[in-house]
C-alpha positions in Angstrom: 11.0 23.0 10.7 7.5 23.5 12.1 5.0 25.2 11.1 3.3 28.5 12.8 0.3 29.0 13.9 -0.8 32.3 13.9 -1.5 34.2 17.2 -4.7 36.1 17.4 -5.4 39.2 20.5 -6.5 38.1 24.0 -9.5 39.7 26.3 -8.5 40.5 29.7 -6.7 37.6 31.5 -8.3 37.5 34.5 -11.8 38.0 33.5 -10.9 35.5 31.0 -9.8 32.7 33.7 -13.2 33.4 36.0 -15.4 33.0 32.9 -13.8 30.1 31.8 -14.0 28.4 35.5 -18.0 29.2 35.8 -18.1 27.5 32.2 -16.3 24.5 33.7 -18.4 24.4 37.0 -21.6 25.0 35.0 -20.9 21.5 33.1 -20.0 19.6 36.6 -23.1 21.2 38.1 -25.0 19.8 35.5 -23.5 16.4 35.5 -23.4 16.4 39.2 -27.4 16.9 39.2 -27.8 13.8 36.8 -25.6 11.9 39.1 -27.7 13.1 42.4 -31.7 13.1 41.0 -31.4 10.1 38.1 -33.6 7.0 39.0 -31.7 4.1 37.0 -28.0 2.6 37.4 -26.8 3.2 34.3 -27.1 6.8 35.2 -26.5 7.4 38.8 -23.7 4.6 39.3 -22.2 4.3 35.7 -22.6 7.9 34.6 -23.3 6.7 31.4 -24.3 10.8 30.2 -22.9 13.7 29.0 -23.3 17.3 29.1 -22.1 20.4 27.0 -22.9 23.8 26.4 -23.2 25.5 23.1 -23.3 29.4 21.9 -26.3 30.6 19.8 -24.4 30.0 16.4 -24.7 27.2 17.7 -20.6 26.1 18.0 -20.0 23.8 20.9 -18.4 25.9 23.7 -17.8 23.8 26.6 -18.3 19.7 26.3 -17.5 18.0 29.7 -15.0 15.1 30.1 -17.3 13.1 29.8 -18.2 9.5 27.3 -16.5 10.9 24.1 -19.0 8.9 22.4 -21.5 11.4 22.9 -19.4 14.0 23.0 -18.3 14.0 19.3 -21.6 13.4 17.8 -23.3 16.2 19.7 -21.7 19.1 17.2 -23.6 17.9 14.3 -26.9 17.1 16.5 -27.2 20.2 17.5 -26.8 21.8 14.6 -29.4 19.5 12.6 -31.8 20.9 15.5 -31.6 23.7 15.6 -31.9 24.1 11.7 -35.1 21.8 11.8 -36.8 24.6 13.8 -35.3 27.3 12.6 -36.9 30.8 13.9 -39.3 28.9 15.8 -37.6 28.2 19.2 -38.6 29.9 21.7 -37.9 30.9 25.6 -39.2 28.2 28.1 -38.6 25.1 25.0 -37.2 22.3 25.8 -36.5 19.7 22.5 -35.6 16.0 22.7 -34.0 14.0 20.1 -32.5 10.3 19.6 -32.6 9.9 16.1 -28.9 8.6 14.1 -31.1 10.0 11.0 -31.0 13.6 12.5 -27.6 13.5 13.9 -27.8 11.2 16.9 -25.5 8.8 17.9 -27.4 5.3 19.1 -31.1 5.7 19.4 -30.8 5.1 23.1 -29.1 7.7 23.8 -31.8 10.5 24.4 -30.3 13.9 24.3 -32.2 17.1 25.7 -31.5 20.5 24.2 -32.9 23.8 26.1 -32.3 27.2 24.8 -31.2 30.0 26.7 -32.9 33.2 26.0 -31.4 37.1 27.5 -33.2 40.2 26.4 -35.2 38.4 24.2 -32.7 37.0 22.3 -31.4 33.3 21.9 -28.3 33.2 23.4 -27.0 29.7 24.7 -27.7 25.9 24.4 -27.5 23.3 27.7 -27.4 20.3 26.3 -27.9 16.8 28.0 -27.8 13.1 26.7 -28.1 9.9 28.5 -28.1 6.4 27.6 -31.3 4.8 29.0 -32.3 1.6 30.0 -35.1 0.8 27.1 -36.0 3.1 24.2 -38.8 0.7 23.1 -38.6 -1.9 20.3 -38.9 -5.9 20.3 -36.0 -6.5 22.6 -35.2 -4.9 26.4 -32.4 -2.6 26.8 -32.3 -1.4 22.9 -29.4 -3.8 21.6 -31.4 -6.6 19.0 -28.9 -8.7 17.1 -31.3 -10.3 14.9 -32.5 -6.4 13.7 -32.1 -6.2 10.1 -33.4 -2.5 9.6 -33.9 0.2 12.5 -37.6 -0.5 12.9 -36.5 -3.4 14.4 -34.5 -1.5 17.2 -36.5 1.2 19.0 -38.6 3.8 19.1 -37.5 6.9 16.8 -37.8 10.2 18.1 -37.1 13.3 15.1 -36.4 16.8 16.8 -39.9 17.3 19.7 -40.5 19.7 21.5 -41.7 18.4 25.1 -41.9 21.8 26.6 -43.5 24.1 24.5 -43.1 28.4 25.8 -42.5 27.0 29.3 -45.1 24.3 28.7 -44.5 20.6 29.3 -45.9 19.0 26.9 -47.7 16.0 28.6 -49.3 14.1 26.2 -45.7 13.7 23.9 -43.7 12.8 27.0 -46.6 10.3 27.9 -46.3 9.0 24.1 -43.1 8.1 24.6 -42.3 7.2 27.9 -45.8 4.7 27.4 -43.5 2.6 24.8 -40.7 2.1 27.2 -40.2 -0.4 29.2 -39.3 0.2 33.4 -40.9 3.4 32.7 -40.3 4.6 36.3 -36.9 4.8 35.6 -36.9 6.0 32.4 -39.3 8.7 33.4 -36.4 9.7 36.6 -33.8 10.1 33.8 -36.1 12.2 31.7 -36.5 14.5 34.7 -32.8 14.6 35.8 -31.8 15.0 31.7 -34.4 18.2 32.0 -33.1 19.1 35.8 -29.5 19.6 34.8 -30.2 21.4 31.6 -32.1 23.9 33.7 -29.0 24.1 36.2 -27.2 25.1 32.9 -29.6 27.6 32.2 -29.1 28.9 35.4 -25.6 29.7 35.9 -25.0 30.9 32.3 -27.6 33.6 32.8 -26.3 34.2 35.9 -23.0 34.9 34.3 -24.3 37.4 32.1 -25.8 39.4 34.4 -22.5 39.7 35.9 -20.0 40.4 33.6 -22.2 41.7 30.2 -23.4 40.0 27.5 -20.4 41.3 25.1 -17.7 40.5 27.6 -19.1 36.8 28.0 -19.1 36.6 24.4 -15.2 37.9 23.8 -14.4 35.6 26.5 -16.3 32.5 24.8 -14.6 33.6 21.1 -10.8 33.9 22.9 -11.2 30.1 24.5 -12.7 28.7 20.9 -9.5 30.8 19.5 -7.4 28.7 22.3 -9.0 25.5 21.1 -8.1 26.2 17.7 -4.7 27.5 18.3 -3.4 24.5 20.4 -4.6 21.7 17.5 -3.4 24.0 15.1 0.1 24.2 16.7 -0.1 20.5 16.8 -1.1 19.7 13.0 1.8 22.4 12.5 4.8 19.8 14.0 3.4 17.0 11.4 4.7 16.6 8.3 2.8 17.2 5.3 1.3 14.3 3.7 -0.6 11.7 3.7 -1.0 9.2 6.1 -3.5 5.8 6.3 -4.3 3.5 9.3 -7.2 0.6 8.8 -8.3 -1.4 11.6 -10.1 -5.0 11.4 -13.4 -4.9 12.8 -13.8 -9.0 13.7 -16.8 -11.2 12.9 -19.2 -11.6 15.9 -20.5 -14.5 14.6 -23.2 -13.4 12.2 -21.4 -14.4 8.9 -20.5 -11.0 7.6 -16.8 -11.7 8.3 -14.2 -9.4 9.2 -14.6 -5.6 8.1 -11.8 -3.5 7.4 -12.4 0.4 8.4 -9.5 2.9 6.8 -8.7 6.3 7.8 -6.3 8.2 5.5 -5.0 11.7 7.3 -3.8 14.4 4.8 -1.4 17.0 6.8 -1.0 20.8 4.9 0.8 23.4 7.0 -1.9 23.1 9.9 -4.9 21.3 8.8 -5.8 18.4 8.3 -8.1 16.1 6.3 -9.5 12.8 7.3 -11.4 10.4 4.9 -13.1 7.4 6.1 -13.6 4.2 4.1 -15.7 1.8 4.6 -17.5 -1.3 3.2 -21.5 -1.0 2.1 -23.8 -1.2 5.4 -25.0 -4.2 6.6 -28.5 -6.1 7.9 -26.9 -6.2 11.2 -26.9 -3.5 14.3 -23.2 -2.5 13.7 -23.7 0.3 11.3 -22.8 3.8 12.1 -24.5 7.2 10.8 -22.5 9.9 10.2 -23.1 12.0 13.9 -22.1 9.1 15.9 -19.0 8.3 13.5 -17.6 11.9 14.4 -17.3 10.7 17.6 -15.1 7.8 16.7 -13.1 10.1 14.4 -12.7 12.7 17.0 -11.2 10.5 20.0 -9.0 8.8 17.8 -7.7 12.4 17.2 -7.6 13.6 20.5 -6.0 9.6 21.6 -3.4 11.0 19.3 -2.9 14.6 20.3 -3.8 14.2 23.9 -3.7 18.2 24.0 -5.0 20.6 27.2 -8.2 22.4 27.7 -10.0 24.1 26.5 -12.5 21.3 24.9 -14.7 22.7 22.6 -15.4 23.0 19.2 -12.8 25.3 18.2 -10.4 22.2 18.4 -12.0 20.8 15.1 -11.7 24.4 13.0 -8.2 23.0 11.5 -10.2 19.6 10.8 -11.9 18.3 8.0 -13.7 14.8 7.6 -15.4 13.1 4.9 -16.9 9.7 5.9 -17.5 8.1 2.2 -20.5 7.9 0.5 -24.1 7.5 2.2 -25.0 3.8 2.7 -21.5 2.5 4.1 -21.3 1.5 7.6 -19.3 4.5 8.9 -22.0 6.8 7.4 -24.9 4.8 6.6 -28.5 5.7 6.3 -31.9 4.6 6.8 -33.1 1.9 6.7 -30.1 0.4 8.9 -29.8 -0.9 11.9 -27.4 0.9 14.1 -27.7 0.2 17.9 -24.4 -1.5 18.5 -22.7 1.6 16.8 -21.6 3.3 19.6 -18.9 0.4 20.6 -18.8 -1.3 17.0 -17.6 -0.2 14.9 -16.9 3.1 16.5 -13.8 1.5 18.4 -12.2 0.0 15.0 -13.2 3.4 13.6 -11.0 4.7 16.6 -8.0 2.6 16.2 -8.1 3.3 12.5 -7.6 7.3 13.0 -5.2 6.9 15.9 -3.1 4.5 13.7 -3.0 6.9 11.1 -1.8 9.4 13.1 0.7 7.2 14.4 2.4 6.2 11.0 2.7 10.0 10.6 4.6 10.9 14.1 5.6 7.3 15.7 7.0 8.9 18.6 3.4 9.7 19.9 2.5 5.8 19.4 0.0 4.5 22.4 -1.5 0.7 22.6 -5.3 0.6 21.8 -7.6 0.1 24.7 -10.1 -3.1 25.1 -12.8 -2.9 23.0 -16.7 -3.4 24.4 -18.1 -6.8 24.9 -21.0 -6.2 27.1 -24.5 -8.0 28.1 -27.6 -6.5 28.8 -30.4 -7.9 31.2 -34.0 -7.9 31.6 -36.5 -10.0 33.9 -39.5 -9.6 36.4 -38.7 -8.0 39.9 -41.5 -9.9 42.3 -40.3 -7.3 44.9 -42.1 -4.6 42.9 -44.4 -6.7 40.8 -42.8 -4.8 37.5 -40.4 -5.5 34.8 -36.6 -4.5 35.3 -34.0 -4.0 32.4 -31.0 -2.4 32.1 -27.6 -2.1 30.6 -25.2 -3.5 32.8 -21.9 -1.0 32.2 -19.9 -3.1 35.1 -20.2 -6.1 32.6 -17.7 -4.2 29.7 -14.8 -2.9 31.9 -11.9 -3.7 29.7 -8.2 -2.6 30.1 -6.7 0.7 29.1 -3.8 0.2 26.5 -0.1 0.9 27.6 1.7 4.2 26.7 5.7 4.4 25.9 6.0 5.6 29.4 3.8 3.2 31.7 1.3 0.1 31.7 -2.2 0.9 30.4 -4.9 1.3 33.6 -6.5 -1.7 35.2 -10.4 -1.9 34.4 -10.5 1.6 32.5 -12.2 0.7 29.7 -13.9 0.1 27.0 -12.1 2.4 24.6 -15.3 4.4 23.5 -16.0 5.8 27.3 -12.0 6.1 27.4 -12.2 5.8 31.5 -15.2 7.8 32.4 -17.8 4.8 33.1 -17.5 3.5 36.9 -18.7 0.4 37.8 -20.8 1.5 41.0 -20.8 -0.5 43.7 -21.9 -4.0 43.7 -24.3 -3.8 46.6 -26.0 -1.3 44.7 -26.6 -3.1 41.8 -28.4 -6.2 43.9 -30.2 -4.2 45.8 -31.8 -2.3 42.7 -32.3 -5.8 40.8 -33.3 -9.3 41.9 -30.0 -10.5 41.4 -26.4 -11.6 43.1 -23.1 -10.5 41.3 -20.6 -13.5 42.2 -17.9 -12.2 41.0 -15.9 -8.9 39.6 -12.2 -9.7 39.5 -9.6 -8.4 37.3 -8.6 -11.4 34.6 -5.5 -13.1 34.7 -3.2 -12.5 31.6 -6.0 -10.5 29.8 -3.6 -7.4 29.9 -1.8 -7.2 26.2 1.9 -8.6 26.7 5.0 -5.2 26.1 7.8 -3.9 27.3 4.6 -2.3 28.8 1.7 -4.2 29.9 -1.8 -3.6 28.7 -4.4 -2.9 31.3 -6.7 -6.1 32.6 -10.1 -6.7 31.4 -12.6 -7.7 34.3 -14.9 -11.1 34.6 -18.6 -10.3 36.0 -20.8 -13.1 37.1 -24.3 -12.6 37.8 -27.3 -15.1 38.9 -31.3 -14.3 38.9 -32.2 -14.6 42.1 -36.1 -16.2 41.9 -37.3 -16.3 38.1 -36.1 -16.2 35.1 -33.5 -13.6 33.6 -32.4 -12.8 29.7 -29.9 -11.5 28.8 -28.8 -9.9 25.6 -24.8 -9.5 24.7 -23.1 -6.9 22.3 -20.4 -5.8 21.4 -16.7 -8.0 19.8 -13.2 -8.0 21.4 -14.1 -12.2 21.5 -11.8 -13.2 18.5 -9.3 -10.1 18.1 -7.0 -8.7 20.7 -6.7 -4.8 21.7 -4.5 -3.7 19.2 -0.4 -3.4 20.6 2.0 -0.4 19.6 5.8 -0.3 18.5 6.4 -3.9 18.6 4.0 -5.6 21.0 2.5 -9.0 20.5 1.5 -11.6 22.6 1.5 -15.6 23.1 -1.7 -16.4 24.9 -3.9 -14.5 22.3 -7.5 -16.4 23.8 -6.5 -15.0 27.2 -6.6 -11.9 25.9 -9.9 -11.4 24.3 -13.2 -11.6 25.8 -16.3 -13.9 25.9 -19.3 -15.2 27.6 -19.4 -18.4 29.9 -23.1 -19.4 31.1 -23.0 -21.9 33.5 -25.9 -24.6 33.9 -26.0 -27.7 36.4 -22.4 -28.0 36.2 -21.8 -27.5 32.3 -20.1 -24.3 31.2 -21.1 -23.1 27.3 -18.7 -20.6 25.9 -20.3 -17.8 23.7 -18.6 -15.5 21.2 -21.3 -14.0 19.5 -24.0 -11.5 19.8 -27.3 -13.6 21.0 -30.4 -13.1 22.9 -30.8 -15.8 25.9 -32.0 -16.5 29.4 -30.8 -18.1 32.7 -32.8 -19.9 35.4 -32.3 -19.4 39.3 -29.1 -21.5 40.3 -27.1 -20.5 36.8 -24.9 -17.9 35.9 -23.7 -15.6 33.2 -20.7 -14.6 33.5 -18.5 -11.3 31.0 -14.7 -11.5 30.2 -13.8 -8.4 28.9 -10.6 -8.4 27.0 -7.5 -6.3 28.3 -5.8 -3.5 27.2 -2.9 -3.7 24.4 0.8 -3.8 25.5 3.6 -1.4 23.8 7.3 -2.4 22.6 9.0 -6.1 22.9 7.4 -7.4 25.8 11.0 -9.8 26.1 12.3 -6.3 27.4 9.9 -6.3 30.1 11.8 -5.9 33.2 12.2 -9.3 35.0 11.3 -7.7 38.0 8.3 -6.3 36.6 6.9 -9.7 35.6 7.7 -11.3 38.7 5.5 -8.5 40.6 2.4 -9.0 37.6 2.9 -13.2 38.8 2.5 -12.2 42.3 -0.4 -10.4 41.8 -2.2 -12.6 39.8 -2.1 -10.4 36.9 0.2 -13.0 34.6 0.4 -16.9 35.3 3.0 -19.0 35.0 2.3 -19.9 31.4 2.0 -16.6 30.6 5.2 -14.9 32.3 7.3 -17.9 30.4 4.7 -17.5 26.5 4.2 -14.0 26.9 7.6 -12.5 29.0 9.8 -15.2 28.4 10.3 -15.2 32.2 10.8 -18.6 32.9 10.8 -20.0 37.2 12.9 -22.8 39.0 10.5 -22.9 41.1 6.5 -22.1 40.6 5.7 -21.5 44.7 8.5 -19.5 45.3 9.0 -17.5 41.9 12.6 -17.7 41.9 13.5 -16.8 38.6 15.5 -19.3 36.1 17.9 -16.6 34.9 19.5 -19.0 32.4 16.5 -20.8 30.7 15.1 -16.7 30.6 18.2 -15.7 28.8 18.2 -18.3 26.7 14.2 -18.2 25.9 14.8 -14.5 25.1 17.6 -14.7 23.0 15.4 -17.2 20.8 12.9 -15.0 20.7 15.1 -12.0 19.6 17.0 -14.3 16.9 13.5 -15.2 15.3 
């Protein structure tokens, strides 16, 4: 029998809706203006940023649908901010912040926090972050796999304030925008982090001037009260208990061999408990501090309970989370390297929640998505005499994983933005960099093989046009497959995992692992992202079904007969063998 949540009095209804909807369009305006004013790609054409809004308390009131990476780690950020300055934040501040040791998530990810002052008081919190193209450090872009501590990585910026009483503070945004590479972009996506957070401003004192500073305020506690409510209704339908899920994070080539992460999920009448384990931390830049590993926590969660809005920090009132001890690599501590944390181990992390939850109601079971196995690339534009560098977020479009219902999404992932990166337009992308893309196609039998297929990774292939280009990679998803669901597996296991091919003078050299290197004019580099993971027997795959994924080029030949056990008389006309496919099938269910 399930377990009641309790039900708690409601503020007006209809001022309640309106207040809620100039919430919601505060956070789009906000990510809108990044979208419109940023300078570099990663910004305005892969929208890698976030935005959320936050009481005075402060609890998290609004967070957009946005990269759930950020999303998760922002609650304890903003918290350790605020704290550091205490009573001394003022109207007309503006603070910026990238450090993992104070909360942060990956050090390139600079976040923005502006107060809102009314009457005098502190009120609100806009809050911004943004992945940019260079934070500083030995290597362009951020991402150095040869780091073996966080100096190594990037420049470190504590809790600063950069506007000071309505200020700018010059000479600290000149410090650090002096140790970044590209700084004119960098410098655009400082001004559009501070445009939008000012946009916030805006419209959420607008909205007490309206309606009243208390009636905002019972509205704001009703819609944390909602939050709560609807994951507390959902722990309720569990079963106590206690439930455990690990995932295998894979080698990337660096000798530290495969990591297991578990998550163990204690259910009591509606809360829960999660507890992280994890091995010691590691000289490599896969270890996670604790901010960014709430992140991972939280979207396997929400993977799991796939509830409605509202999204804010209410949701997590019902949850607890220890991460293990300090110095582990889901909560590790200085001086680690971290900068690959936000994709891995954060996805593993992830998959080891969302399994957990699984075991403990298998009717909500859903594949894992493809995890991030992305390149980064850096060179001299001769069109503007400078240096360009930037993440390229095109490169790591992996597959979404299937659900009992339907095939997981084409080109949706990787699992840590969970759908809300886009690629941007390939025109764009040459025209902003002395390069030509080649190709970006969806992969042939890269989808996770299921009564439901997994969504397709993508393969990006990219030349330097007239000097020299390097290019760093990151990431796994080379060795291990996106994880299936309720009795998925597949045949062709390398076509579903992802790697790098670098072509020169003919010769194509396969890479796996996470390395620093460079192409000349007339060569390429070229991504496979891995697909998504399939869900139930994929021999119960409709016939049909495969016969259409054939067509479109999504399963071969080999793989319809390896993966499907669909098995054609004739390979140009895809008439279906119906006997040698009943008999392939029946093996398959008798072994």
């Amino acid at each position: 029998m399930a377990k009641k949540a309790k039900n708690k009095s409601k503020v007006d209804p209809i001022t309640l809706s309106v207040v809620r909807g100039i919430l919601e369009t505060t956070q789009r305006e906000m990510t809108l203006s990044l979208e419109k004013t940023a300078r570099s790609s990663v910004f305005n054409l892969a929208h890698d940023y976030s935005t959320a809004l936050f009481n005075g308390e402060p609890e998290m009131i609004l967070q957009g649908q946005d990269i759930p990476i950020h999303l998760g780690s922002l609650i304890p950020a903003m918290k350790v901010v605020a704290a550091y300055f205490g009573d001394d934040i003022h109207e007309g501040d503006l603070i910026l912040h990238n450090d993992p040791a104070y909360g942060g998530s990956h050090a390139i990810d600079v976040c923005f926090y502006k107060p809102v002052f009314y009457g005098g008081k502190l009120r609100y919190w806009t809050v911004c972050k943004g992945h940019l193209t260079d934070i500083g450090g030995p290597v362009p872009a951020g991402y150095n796999p040869n780091a073996k501590e966080i100096y190594e990585e990037c420049l470190r910026i504590p809790p600063v304030k950069i506007w000071d009483k309505g200020k700018p503070r010059k000479d600290v945004l000149n410090m650090i925008l002096t140790n970044m590479r590209a700084r004119r972009d960098q410098e655009g996506d400082f001004n559009a982090l501070i445009g939008a957070c000012q946009v916030g401003e805006r419209n959420l004192t607008n909205l007490i001037e309206k309606y009243g500073m208390d009636e905002v305020d019972a509205c704001i506690a009703e819609l944390l009260s909602m939050a709560e409510q609807h994951m507390r209704s959902l722990i309720a339908t569990v079963p106590d208990g206690k439930y455990t899920g690990t995932a295998v994070l894979e080698d990337a080539g660096h000798g530290f061999g495969d990591i297991d992460i578990t998550a163990t999920v204690t259910i009591k009448n509606d809360a829960c408990h999660i507890e992280i384990a994890s091995p010691p931390q590691i000289p490599y830049f896969i270890n996670s501090y604790e901010g960014n590993s709430y992140s991972g926590v939280y979207l396997g969660l929400m993977m799991y309970a796939q509830l409605p809005p509202p999204y804010n920090e209410g949701l997590y009132r019902c949850i607890s989370v220890d991460m293990g001890p300090k110095g582990t690599l889901c909560n590790a501590m200085e001086p680690a390297p971290h900068m690959n944390c936000t994709t891995t181990p954060m996805e593993t992390l992830t998959d080891a929640v969302r399994l957990a939850f699984e075991h403990a109601m298998p009717s909500k079971v859903s594949a894992s998505w493809g995890h991030s196995n992305g390149l980064n690339i850096t060179g001299w534009d001769k069109r503007h005499d400078e240096e360009y560098v930037t993440m390229v977020l095109a490169s790591m479009i992996s597959g979404a994983g299937a659900t009992p219902q339907q095939d997981g999404w084409h080109a949706c992932g990787p699992q840590c933005c969970f759908g809300a990166l886009t690629s941007g337009d390939v025109e764009l992308l040459e025209y902003s960099y002395p390069i030509v893309i080649h190709k970006y196609s969806l992969m042939e039998d890269s989808g996770g093989a299921g009564k439901y297929r997994g969504g397709s990774g993508t393969a990006w292939e990219v030349e330097p046009l007239d000097s020299e280009m390097t290019f760093i990679t990151f990431g796994e998803g080379r060795h291990i497959p996106a994880m299936g669901a309720a009795g998925a597996r597949s045949t062709l296991v390398d076509k579903k995992v992802g790697h790098i091919e670098v072509k020169h003078k003919g010769k194509i050299q396969i890479i796996r692992e996470n390395v620093i290197d460079s192409i000349q004019p007339g060569d390429t580099v070229t991504n496979m992202n891995p697909g998504g993971g399939g869900y139930g027997n994929p021999f119960e795959r409709e016939i049909p079904n495969v016969v259409d994924d054939v067509k479109n080029g999504l399963v071969s030949i080999k793989g319809a007969a390896g993966d499907y056990g669909v098995v054609f008389k004739n390979p140009k006309t895809l008439e279906v063998d119906a006997a040698a496919t009943e008999t392939l099938r029946a093996k398959s269910i008798a072994a």
